[in-house]
NUBARO-928453 format. One record per residue (C-alpha): residue number from 1; residue in one letter; x, y, z. Coordinates in nm, 3 decimals. Example, Ala and Ser with C-alpha at 12.3 -4.5 7.8 and 13.67 -1.06 7.14 Angstrom:
BEGIN
<numar num="1" residu="a" X="1.230" Y="-0.450" Z="0.780"/>
<numar num="2" residu="s" X="1.367" Y="-0.106" Z="0.714"/>
This chain:
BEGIN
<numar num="1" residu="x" X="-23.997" Y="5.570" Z="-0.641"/>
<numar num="2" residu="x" X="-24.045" Y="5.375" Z="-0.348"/>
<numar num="3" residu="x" X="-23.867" Y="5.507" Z="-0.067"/>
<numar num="4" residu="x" X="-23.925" Y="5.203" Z="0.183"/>
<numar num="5" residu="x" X="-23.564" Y="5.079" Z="0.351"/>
<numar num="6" residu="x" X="-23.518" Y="4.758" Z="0.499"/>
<numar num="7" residu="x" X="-23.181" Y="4.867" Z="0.645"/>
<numar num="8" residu="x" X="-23.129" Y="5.179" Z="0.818"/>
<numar num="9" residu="x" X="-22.897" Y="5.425" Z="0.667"/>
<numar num="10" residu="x" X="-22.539" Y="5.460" Z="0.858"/>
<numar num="11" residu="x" X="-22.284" Y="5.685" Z="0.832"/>
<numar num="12" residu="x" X="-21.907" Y="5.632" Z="0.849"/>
<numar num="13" residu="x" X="-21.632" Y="5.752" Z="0.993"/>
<numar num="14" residu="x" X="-21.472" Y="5.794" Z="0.711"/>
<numar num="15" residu="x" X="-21.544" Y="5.986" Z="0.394"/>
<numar num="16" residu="x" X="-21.478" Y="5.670" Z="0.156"/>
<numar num="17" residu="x" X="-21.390" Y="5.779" Z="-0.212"/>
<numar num="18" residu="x" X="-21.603" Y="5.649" Z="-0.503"/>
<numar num="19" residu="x" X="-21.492" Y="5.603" Z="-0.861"/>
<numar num="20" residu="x" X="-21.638" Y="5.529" Z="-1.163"/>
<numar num="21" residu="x" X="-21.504" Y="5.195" Z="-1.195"/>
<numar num="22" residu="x" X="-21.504" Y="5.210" Z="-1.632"/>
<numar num="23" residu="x" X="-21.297" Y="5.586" Z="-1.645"/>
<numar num="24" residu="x" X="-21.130" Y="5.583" Z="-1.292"/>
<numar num="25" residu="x" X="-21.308" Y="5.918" Z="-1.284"/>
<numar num="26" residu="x" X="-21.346" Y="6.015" Z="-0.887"/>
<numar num="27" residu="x" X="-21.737" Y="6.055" Z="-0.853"/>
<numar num="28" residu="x" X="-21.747" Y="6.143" Z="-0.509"/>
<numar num="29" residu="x" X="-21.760" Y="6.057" Z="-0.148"/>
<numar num="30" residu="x" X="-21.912" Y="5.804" Z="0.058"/>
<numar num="31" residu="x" X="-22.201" Y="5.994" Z="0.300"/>
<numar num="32" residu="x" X="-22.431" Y="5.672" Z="0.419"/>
<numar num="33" residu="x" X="-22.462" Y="5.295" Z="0.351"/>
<numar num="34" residu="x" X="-22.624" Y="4.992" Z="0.357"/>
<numar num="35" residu="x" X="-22.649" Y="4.632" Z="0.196"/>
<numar num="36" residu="x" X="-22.959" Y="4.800" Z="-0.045"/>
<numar num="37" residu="x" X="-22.765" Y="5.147" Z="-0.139"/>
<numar num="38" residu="x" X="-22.580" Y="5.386" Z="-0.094"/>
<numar num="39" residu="x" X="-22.543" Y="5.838" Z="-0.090"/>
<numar num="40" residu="x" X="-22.288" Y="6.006" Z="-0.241"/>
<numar num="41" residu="x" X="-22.176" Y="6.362" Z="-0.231"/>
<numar num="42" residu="x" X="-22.066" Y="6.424" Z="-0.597"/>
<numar num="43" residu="x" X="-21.912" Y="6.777" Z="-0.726"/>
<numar num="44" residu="x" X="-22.139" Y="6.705" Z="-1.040"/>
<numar num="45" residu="x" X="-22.533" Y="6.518" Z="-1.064"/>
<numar num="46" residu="x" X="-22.530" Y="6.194" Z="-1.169"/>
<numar num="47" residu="x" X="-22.858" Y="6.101" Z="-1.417"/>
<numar num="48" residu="x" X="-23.134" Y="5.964" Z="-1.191"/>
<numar num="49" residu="x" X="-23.221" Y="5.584" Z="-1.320"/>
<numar num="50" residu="x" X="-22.901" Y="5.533" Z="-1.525"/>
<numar num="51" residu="x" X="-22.670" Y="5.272" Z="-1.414"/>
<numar num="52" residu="x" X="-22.320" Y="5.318" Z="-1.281"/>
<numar num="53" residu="x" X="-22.028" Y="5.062" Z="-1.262"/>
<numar num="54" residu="x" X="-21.857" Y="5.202" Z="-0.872"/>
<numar num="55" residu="x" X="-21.524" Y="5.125" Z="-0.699"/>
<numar num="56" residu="x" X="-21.549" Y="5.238" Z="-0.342"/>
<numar num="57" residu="x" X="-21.215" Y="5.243" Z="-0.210"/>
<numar num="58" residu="x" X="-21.187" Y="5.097" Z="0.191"/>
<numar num="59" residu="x" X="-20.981" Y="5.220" Z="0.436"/>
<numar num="60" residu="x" X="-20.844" Y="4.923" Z="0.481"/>
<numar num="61" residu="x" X="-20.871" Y="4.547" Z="0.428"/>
<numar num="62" residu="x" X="-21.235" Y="4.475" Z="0.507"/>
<numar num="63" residu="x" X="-21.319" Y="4.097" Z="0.411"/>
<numar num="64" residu="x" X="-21.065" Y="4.024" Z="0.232"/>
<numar num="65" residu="x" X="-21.055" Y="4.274" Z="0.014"/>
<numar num="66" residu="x" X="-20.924" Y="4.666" Z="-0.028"/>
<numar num="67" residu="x" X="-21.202" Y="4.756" Z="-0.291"/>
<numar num="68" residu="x" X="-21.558" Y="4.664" Z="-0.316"/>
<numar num="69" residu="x" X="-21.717" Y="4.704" Z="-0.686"/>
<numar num="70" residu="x" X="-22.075" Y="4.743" Z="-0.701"/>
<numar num="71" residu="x" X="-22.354" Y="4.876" Z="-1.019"/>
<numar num="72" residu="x" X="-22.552" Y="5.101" Z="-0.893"/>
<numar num="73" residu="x" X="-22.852" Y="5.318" Z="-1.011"/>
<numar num="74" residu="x" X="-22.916" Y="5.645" Z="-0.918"/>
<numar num="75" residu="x" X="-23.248" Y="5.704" Z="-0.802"/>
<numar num="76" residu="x" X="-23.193" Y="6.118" Z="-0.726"/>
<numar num="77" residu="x" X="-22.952" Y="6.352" Z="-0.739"/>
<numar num="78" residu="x" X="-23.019" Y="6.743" Z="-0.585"/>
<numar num="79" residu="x" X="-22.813" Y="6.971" Z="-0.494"/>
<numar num="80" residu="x" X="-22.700" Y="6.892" Z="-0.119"/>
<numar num="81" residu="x" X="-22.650" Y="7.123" Z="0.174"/>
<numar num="82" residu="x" X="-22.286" Y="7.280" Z="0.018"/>
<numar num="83" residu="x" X="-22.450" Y="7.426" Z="-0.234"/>
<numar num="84" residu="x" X="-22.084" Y="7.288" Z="-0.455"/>
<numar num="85" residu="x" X="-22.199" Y="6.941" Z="-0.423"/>
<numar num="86" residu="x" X="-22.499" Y="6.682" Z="-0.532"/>
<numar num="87" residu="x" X="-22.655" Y="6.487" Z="-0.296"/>
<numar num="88" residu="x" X="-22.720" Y="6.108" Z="-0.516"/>
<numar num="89" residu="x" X="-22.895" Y="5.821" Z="-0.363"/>
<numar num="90" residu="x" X="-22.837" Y="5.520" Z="-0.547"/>
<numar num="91" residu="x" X="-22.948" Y="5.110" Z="-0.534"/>
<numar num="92" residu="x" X="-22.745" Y="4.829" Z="-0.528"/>
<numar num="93" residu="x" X="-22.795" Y="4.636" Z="-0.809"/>
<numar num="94" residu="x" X="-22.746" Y="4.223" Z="-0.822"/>
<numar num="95" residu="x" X="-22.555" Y="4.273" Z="-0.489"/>
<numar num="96" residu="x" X="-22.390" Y="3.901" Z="-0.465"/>
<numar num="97" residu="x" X="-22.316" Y="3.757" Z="-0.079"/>
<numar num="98" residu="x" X="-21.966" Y="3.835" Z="-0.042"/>
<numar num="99" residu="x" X="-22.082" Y="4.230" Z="-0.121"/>
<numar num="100" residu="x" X="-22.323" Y="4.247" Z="0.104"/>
<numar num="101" residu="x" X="-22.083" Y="4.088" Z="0.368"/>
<numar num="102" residu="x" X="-21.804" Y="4.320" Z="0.311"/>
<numar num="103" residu="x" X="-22.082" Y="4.592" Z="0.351"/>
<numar num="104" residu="x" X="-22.218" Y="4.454" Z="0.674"/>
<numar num="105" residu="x" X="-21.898" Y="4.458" Z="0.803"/>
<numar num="106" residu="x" X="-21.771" Y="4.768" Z="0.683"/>
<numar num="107" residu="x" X="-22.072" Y="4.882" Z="0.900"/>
<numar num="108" residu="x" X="-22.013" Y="4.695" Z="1.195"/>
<numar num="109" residu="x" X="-21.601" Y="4.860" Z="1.201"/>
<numar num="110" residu="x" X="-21.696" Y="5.215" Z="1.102"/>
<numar num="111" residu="x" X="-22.003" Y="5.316" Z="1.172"/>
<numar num="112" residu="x" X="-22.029" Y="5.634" Z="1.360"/>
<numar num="113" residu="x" X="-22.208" Y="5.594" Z="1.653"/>
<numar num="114" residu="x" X="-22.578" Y="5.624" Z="1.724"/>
């Protein structure tokens, strides 16, 4: 795995939910971000290198839009620091522009700061 960021990770002031976007199943929350990928704290591990279809909900319009829907593929999941939850770092797949915008500037509004 190579563990090399060109972005560095940010938090958010807000705990954003995260759903799977093909059983509206509630995977977990939003920890960190950034245009390449994303951590989640899930109650349950997701399978590291399978692919999952998200819909992180915003806390409000960012770009346009209320939701931004993204595949994603896990790349680890462990068991976080509440033992009750999984720590999952996953990639952005085949982010197109207007993602990657709406991420930048969901950054830029909610980033907690340095």
């Amino acid at each position: 795995m190579d563990n090399k960021r060109s972005f560095t990770r940010r938090q958010l002031v807000y705990y954003l939910s995260i759903f799977d976007r093909e059983t509206g199943e509630l995977l977990g929350n939003l920890v960190d971000i950034t245009p390449e990928g994303l951590m989640l704290m899930a109650k349950t591990a997701l399978t590291a290198g399978m692919t999952y279809y998200l819909r992180i909900e915003l806390p409000e319009m960012v770009g346009g839009v209320r939701h931004l829907d993204v595949d994603a593929c896990a790349q680890w999941s462990r068991k976080g620091a509440n033992p009750d939850y999984f720590d999952v770092g996953l990639k952005l797949l085949d982010s197109n522009g207007r993602d990657v915008d709406t991420i930048v500037r969901l950054i830029a509004d909610y980033a907690c700061p340095s």
